[in-house]
VOMAR-165525 format. One record per residue: residue in three letters; x, y, z of N, C-alpha, C, O in turn. Coordinates in steps of 0.001 Angstrom, whole numbers, plus 500000, padded with zeros to 6 digits. Example, Ala and Ser with C-alpha at 12.3 -4.5 7.8 and 13.67 -1.06 7.14 Angstrom:
<atoms>
ALA513190494310507800512300495500507800513200496700507800514236496681508465 SER512850497750507080513670498940507140512900500030507870513409501138508039 
</atoms>
This chain:
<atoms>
UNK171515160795076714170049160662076760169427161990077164170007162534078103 UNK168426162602076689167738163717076581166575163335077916165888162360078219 UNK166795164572078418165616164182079773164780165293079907165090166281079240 UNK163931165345080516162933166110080714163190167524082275163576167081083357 UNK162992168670082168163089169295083045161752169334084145160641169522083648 UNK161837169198085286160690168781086498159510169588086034158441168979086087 UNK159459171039085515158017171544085047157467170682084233156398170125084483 UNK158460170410082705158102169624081717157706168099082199156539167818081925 UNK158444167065082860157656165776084110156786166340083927155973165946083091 UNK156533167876084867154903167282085283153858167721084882152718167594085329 UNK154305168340083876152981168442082535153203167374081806152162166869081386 UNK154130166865081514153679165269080782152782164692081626151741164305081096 UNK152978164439083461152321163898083620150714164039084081149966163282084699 UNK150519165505083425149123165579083528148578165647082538147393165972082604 UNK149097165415081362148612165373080158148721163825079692147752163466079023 UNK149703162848079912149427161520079532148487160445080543148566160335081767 UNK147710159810079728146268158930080844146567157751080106145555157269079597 UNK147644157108079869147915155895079157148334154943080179149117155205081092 UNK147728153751079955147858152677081430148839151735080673148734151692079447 UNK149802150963081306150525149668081367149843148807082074149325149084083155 UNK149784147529081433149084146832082250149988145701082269150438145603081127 UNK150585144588083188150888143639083019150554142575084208150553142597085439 UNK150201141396082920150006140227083562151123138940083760151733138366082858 UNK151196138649085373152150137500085170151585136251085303150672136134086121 UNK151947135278084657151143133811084627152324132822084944153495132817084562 UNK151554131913085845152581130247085345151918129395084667150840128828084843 UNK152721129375083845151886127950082963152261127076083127153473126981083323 UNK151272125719083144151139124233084010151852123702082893151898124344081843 UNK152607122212083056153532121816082900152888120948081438151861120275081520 UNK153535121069080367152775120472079289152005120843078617151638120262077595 UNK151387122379079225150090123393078389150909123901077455150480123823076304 UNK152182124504077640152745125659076733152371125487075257152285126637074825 UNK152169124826074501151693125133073292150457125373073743150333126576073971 UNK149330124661074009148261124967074119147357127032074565146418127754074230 UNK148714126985075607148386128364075940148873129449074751148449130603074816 UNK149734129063073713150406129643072880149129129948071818148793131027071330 UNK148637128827071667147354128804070419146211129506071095145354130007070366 UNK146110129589072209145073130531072791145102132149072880144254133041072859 UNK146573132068072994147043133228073103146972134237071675146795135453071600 UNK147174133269070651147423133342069402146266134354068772146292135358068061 UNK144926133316069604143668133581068967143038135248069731142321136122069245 UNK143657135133070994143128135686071529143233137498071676142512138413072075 UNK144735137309071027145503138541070769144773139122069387144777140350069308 UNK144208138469068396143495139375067435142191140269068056141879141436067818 UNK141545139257068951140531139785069729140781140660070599139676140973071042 UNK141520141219071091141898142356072004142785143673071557142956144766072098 UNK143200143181070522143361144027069509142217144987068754142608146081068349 UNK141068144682068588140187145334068348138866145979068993137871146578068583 UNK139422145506070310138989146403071483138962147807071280139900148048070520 UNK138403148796071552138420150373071752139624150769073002139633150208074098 UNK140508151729072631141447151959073418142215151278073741142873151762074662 UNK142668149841073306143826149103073431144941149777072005144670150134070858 UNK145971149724072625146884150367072100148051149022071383148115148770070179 UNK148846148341072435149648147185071814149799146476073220149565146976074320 UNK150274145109072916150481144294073874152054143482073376152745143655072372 UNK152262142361074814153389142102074454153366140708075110152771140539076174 UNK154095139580074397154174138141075690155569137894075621156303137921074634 UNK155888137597077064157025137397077284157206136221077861156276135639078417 UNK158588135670077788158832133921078502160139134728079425160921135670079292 UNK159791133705080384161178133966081441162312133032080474162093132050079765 UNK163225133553080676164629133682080076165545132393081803166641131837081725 UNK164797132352082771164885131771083824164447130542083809165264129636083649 UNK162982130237083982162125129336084230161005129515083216160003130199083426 UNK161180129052082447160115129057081052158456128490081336157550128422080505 UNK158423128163082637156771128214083305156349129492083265155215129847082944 UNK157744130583083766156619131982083658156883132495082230157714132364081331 UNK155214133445082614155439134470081462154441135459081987153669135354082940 UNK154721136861080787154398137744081372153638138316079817154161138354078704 UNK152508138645080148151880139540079066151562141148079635151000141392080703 UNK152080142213078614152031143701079228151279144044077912151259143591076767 UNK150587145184078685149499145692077194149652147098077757149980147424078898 UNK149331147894076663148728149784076568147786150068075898147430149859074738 UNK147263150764077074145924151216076763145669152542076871146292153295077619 UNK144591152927076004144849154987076075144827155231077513145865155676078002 UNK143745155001078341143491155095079653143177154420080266142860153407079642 UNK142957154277081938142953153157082582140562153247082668139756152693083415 UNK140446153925081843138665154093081904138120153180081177137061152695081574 UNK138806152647079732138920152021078834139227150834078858138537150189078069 UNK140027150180079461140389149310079894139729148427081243139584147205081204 UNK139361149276082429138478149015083286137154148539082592136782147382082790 UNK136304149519081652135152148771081086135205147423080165134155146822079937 UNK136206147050079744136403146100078829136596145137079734135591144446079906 UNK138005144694080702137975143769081314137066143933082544137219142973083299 UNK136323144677082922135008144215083900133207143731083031132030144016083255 UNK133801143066082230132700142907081266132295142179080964133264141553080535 UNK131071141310080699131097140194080108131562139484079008131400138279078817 UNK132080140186078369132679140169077084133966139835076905134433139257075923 UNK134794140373078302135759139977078775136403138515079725137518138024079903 UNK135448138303080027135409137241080658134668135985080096134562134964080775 UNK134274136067079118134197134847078222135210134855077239135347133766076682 UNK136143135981076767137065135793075731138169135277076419138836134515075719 UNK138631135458077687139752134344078430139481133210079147140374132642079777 UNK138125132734079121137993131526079821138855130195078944139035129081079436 UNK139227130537077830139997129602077641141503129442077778142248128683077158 UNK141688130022078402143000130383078951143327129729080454144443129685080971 UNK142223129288080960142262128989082472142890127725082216143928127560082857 UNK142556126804081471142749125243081992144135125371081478144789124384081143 UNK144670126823081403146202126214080574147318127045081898148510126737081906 UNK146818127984082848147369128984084197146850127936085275145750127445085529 UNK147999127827085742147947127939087027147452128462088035146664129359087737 UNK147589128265089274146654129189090542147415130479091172146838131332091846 UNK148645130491090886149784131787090799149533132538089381149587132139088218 UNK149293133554089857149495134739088346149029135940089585148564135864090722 UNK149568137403088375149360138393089297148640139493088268148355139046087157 UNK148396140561088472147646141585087337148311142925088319148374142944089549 UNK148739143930087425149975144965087953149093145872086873148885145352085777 UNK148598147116087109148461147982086275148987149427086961148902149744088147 UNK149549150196085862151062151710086597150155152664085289149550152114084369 UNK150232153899085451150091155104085014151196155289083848152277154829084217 UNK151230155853082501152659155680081938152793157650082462151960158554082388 UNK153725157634082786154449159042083577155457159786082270155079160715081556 UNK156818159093082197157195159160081463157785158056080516157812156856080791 UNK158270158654079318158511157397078426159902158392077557159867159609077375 UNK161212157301077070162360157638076450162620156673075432162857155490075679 UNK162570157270074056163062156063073017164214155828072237164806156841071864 UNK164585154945071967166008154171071833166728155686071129167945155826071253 UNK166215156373070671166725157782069979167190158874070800167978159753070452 UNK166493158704072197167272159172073676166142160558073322166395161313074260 UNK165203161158072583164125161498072927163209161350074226162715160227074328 UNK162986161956074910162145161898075563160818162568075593160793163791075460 UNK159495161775075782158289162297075783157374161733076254157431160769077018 UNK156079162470075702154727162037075515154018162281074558154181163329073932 UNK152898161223074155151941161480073090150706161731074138150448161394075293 UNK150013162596072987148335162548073749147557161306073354147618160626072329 UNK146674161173074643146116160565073756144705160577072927143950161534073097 UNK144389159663072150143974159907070703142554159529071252142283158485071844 UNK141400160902070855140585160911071370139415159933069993139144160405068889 UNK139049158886070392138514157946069566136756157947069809136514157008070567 UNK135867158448069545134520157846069331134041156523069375134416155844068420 UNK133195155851070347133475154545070872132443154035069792131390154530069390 UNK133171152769069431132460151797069015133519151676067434133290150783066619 UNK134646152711067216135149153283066150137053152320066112137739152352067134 UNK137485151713065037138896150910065701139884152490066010139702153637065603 UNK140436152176066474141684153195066523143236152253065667143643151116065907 UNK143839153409064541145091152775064578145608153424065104145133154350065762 UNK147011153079064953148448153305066328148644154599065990148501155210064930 UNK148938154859066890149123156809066964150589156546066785151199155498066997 UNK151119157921066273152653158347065554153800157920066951153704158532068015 UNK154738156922066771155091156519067878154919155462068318155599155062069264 UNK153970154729067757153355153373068524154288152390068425154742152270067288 UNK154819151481069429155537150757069372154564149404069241153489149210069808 UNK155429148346068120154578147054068247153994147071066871154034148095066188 UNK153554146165066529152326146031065066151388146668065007150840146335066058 UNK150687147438064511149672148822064092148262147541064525148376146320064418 UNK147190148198064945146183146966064651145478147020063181144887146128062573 UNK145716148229062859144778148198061473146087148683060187146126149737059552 UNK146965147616060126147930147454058959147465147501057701146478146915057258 UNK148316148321057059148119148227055519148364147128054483149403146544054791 UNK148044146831053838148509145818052948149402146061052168149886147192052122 UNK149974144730051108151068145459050361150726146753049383151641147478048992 UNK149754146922049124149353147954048123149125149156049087148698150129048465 UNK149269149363050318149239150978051059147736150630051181147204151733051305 UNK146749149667051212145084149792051671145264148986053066145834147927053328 UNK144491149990053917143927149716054760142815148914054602142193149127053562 UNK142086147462055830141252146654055010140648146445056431141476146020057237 UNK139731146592056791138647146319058279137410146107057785136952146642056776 UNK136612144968058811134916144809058518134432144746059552135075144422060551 UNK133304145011059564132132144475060716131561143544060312131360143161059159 UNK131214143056061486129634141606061303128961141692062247129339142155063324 UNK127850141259062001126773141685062953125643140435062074125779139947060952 UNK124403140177063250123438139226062515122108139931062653121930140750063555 UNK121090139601061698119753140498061935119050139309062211119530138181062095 UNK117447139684062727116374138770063065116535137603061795116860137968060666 UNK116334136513062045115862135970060784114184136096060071113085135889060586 UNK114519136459058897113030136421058491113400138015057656113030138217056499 UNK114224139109058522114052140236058164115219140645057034115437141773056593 UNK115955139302056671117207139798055740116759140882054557117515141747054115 UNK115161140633054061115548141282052511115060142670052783115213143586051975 UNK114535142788053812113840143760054301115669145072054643115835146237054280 UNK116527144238055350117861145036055972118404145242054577118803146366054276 UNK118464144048053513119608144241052329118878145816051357119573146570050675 UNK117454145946051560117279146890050765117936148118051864118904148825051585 UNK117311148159052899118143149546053573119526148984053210119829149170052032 UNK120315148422053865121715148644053797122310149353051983123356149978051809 UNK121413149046051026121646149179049723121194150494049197121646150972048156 UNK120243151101049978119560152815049741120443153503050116119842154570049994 UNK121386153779050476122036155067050398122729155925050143123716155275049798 UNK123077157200050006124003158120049562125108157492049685125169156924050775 UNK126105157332048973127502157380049140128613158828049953128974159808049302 UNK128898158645051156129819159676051715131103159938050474131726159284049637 UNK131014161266050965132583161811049945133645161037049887133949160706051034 UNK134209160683049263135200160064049422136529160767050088137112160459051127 UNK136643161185049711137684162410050680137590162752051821136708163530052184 UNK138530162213052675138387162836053756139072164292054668138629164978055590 UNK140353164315053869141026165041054402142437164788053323142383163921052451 UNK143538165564053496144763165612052285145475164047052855146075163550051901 UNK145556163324053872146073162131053756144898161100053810145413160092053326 UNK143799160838054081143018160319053872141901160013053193141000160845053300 UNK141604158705052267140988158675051565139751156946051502140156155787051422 UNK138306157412051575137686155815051513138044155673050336138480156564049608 UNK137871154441050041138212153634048903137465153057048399137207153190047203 UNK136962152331049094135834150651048800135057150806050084135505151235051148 UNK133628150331049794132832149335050820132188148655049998131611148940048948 UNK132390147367050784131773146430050254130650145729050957131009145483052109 UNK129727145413050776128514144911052097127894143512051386127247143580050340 UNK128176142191052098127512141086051538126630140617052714126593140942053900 UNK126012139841052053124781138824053696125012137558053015125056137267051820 UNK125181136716054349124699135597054164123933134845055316124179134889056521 UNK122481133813054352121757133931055955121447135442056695121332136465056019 UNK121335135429058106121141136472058549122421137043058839122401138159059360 UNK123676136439058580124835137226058975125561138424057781126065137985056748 UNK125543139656058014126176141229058032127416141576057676127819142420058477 UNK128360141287056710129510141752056573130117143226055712130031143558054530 UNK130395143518056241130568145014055828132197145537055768132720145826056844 UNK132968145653054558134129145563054438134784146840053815134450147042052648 UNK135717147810054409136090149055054114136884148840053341136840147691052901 UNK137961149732052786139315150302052652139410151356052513138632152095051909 UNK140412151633053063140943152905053516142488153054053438143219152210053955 UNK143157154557052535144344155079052731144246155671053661143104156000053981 UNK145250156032054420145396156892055199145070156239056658145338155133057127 UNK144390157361057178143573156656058977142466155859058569141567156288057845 UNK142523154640059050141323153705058810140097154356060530139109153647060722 UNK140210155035061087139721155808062303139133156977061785137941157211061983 UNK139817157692061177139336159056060411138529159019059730137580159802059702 UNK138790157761058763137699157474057859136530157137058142135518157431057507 UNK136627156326059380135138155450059672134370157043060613133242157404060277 UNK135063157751061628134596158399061595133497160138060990132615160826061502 UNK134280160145059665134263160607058557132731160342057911131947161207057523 UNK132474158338057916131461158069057636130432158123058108129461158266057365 UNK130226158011059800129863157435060712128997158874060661127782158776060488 UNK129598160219060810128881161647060909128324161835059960128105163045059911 UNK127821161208058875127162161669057628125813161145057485125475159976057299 UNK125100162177057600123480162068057934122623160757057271121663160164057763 UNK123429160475055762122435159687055306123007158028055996122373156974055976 UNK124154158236056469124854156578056919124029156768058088123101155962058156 UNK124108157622059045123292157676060325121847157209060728121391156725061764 UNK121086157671059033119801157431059243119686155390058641118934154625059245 UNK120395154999057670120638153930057543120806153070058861120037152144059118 UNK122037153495059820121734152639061029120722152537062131120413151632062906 UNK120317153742061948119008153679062662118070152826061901117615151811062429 UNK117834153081061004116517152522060351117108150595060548116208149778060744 UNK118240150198060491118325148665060817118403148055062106118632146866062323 UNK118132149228063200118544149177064411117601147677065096117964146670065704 UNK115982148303064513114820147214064751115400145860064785115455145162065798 UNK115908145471063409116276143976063269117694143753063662118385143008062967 UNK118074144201064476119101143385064558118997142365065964118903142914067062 UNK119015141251065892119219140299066710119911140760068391119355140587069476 UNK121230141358068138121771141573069243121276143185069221121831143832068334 UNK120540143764069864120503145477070121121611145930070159122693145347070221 UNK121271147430070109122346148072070061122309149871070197122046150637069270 UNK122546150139071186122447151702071694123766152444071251124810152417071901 UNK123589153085070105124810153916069659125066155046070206126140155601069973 UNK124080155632071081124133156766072120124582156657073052124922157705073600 UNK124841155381073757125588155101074728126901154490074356126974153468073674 UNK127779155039074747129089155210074287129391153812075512130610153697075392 UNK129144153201076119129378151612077193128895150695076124129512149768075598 UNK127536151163075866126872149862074783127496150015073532127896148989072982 UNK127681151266072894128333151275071838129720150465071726129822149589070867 UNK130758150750072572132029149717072904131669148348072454131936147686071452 UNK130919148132073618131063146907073384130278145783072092130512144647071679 UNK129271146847071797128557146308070228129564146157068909129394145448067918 UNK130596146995069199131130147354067677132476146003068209132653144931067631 UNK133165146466069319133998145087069781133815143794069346134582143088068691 UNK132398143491069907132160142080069174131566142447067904130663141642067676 UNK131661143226067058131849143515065835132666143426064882132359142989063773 UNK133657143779065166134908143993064814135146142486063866135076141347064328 UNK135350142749062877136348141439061961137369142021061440137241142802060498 UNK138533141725061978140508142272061872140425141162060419139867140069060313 UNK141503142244059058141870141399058471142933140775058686143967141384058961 UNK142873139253058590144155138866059518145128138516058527146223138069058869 UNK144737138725057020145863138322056109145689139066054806144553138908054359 UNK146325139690054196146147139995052665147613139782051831148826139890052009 UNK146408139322050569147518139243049702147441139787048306146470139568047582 UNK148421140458047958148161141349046397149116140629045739150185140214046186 UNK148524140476044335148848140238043425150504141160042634150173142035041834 UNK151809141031042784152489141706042056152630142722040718153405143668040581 UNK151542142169039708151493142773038337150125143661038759149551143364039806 UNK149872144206038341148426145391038244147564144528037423148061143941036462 UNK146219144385037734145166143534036857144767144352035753144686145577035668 UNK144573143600035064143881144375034004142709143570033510142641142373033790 UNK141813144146032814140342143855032713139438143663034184139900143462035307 UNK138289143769033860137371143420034964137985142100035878138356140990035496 UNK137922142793037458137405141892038554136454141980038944135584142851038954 UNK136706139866039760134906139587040040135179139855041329136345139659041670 UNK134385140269042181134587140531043813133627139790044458132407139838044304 UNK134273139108045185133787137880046303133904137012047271134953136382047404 UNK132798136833048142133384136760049111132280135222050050131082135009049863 UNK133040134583050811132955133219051442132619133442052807133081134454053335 UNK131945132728053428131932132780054818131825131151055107130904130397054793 UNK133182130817055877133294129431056032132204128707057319131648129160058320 UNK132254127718056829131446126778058221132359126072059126132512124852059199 UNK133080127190059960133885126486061024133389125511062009132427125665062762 UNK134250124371061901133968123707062983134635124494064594135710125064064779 UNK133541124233065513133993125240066657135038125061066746135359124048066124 UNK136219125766067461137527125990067714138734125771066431139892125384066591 UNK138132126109065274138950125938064366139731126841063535140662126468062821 UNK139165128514063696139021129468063120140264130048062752140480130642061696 UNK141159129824063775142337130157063223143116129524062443143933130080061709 UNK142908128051062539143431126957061508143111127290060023143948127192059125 UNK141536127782059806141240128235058839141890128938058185142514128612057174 UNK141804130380058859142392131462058279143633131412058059144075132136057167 UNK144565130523058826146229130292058311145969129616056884146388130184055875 UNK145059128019056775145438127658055351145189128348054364145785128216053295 UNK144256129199054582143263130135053253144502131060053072144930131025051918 UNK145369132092054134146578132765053977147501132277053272148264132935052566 UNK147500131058053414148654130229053086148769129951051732149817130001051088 UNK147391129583051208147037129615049806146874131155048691147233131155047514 UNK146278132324049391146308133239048757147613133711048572147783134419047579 UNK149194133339049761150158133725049418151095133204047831152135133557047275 UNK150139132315047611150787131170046785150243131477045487150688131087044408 UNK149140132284045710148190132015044180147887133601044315146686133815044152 UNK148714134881044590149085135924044039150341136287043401150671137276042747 UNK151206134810043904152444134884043330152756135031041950153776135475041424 UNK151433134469041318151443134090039880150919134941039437149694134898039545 UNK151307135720038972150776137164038069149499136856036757148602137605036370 UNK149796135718036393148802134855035465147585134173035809146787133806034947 UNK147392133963037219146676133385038225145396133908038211145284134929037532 UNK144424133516038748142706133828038972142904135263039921142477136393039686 UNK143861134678041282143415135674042159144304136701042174145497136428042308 UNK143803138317042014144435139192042111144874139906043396145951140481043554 UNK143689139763044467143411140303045985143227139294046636142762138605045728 UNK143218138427047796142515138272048746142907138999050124143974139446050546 UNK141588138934050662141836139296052074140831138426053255139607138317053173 UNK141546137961054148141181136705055221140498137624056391141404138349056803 UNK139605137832056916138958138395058181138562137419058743137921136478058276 UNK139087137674060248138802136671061066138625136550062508139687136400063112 UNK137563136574063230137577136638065015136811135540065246135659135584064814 UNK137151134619065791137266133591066861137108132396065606138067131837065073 UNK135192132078065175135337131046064121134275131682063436133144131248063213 UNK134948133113063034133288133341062104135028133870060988135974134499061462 UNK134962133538060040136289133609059270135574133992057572134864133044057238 UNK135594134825056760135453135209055483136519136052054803137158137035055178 UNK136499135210053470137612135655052524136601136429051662135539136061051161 UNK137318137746051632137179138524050632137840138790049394138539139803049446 UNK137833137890047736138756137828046922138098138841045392136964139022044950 UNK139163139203045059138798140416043269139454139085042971140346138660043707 UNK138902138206041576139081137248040760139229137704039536138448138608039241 UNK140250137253038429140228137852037123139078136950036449138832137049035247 UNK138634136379036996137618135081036581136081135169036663135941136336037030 UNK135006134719036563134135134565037741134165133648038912135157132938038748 UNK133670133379039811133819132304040765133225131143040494133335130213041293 UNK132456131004039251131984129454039185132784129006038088132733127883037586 UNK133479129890037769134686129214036840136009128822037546136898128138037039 UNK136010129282038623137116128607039057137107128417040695137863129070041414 UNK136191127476041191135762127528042458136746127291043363136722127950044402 UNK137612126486043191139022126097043751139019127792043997138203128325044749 UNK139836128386043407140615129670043438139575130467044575139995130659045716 UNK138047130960044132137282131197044954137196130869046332136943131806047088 UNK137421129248047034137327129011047530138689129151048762138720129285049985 UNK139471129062047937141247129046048421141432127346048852141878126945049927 UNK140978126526047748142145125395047865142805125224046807142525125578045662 UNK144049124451047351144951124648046426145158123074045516145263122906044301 UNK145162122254046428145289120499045978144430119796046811143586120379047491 UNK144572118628046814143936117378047667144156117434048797143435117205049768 UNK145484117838048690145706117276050129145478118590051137145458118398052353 UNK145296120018050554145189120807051376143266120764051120142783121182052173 UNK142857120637050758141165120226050749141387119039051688140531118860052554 UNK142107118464051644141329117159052836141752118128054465141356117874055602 UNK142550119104054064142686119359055745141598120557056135141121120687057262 UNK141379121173055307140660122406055272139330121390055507138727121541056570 UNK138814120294054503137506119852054637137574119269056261136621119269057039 UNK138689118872056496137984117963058627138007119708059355137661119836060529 UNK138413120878058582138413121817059891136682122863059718136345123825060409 UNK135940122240058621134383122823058008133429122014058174133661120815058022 UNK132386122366058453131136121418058770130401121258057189129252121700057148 UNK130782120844056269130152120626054932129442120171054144129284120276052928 UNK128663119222055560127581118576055087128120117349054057129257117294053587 UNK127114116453053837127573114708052867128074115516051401128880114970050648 UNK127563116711051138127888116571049435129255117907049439129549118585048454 UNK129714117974050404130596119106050261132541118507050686133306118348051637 UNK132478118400049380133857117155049336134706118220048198134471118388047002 UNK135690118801049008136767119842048559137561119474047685138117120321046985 UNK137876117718047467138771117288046202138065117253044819138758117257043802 UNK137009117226044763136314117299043605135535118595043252135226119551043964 UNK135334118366042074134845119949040868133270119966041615132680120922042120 UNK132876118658041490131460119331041832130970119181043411129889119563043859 UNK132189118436044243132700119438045678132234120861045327131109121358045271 UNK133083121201045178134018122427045161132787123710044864132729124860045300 UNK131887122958043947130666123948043248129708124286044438129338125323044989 UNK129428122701044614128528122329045697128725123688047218127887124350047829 UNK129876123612047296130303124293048836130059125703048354129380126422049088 UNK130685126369046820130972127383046778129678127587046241129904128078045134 UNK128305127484046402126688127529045784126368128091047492125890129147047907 UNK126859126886048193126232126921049725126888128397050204126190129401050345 UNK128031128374050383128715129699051228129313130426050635130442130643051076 UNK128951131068049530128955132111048661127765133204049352126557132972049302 UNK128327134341049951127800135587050367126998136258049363127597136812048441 UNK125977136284049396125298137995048699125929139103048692126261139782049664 UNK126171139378047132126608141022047778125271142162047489124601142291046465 UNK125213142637048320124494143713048181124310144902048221123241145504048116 UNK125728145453048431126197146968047566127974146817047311128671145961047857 UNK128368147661046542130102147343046030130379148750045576130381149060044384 UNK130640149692046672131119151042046310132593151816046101133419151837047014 UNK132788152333045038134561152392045145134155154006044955133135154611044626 UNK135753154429045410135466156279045445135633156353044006136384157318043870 UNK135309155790042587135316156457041547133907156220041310133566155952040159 UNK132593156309042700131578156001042278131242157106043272130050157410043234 UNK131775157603043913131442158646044948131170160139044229130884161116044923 
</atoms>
């Protein structure tokens, strides 16, 4: 094993500001699934935190009451503002009725670090613009938060809601502006944005090769996107101070929609796709149920190279859940596919987990129209870099 000489220690350790954090819990007797599905949900959401790096859950190998969750974070500054927050403390209140009155919270400095390669080091860390995702820096141990799909695209959105009343007023700004270069740099490249509304709710959907971080920042500095967010700043429902790098955090945080599933099609499409996109009517606490069957179905119906759907992609935080699908079809020709059901019986489970109102009945055609009329998104701009 390769070690470090005491000068080299201790310039690593004034150059690395990366915190470990770990939490130990007991879980009450009979919760363990319950805390599992919380956990489930809750890990996409902290994942797209600013400066969370990766996390980890562990079961005692002893007494399977405990467990232990450890996370990394760039610094312990980052982490302090998030969990002293309100934001923070409503995203684990559902976690309580499933812990016990024993648990502990341990947070250590990372000093040094040695990997299974008997390397020893440090990374810097990765200086991020708040409100911006970070992916995993070179080294990152654990699942990347902003994964590529099978095709090498990176796929992230925002959501956000405006005043009501002021939608057509935001869809024309959001729709006025310059397109940024597409290029960002020799490994990075935008790809797509896509921007739909529905109602007063904001979805705004990238792709990106390369750094999905680079890119957004890339965009984010370009005068005419800048003056665009200002100019929608008025209507938006929740404010939002992009100058303040505290308010900024935490605006773009609860911003953040992680894609939590994609699926590509094997053969390359050919002819025109339709691009479109759903925003379901979750029943509260259902959101992840959602987004598994809709996954479950796009895995099934890209298999078929002959099939409607060429792309989908599932975004999803807590129960605000939208599929973003390229159709070789249009969508009122094949609303099923649009919609992601597959049969009866997966429409009868998908329909008890949606609020669909008397005429929105998923086994039937004019179901199926009915729902996909109602929660069918506006799009209101669709930019690819061969338009840049």
């Amino acid at each position: 094993m390769t070690t470090l000489s005491e000068p080299q220690a201790q310039q690593q350790a004034e150059t690395d500001t990366r915190l470990r954090v770990m939490l130990m819990l007991e879980i009450k007797d009979g919760a363990q699934q319950r805390f599992l599905d919380v956990y489930e949900k809750l890990r996409h959401q902290v994942a797209s935190v600013p400066g969370h790096v990766s996390d980890q859950l562990c079961q005692s190998i002893n007494d399977p009451r405990q467990w232990l969750i450890t996370s990394e974070w760039q610094d312990h500054e980052t982490f302090l503002e998030w969990v002293d927050s309100p934001a923070h403390r409503e995203m684990v209140k559902p976690m309580h009725g499933c812990v016990s009155d024993t648990f502990r919270s341990l947070r250590y400095s990372i000093l040094r670090e040695t990997s299974a390669a008997g390397a020893t080091g440090t990374r810097a860390p990765v200086e991020v613009p708040p409100g911006l995702p970070r992916t995993a820096p070179a080294g990152h141990v654990g699942p990347p938060q902003a994964a590529p799909g099978p095709d090498g695209v990176i796929r992230h959105a925002l959501t956000f809601t405006v005043k009501p009343g002021s939608e057509q007023k935001v869809a024309r700004i959001l729709s006025g502006y310059a397109s940024p270069k597409a290029e960002v740099d020799e490994n990075t490249r935008l790809r797509r944005t896509s921007l739909f509304m529905h109602g007063n709710r904001v979805v705004r959907a990238v792709e990106v090769t390369g750094s999905l971080g680079d890119a957004l920042r890339h965009v984010a500095m370009q005068p005419e996107v800048r003056a665009v967010e200002e100019a929608i700043n008025p209507y938006l429902e929740e404010a939002r101070q992009l100058g303040d790098p505290q308010a900024a955090r935490a605006f773009f945080a609860k911003a953040a929609l992680p894609a939590e599933h994609q699926a590509i099609a094997g053969s390359p499409a050919s002819g025109r796709l339709h691009r479109h996109a759903v925003l379901y009517p979750v029943k509260p606490g259902n959101g992840q149920a959602v987004a598994a069957l809709l996954a479950e179905y796009d895995n099934l119906a890209t298999a078929d190279p002959t099939g409607p759907v060429a792309t989908a992609v599932v975004f999803h935080r807590e129960d605000v859940v939208v599929r973003l699908v390229d159709l070789r079809v249009p969508a009122e020709a094949d609303p099923a596919a649009a919609l992601g059901v597959a049969g009866e019986r997966e429409a009868t489970v998908l329909g008890r987990l949606l609020d669909l109102g008397a005429d929105g009945d998923l086994r039937t055609v004019a179901g199926l129209s009915a729902v996909l009329a109602a929660r069918a998104m506006n799009p209101v701009t669709d930019r690819s870099s061969q338009g840049n």
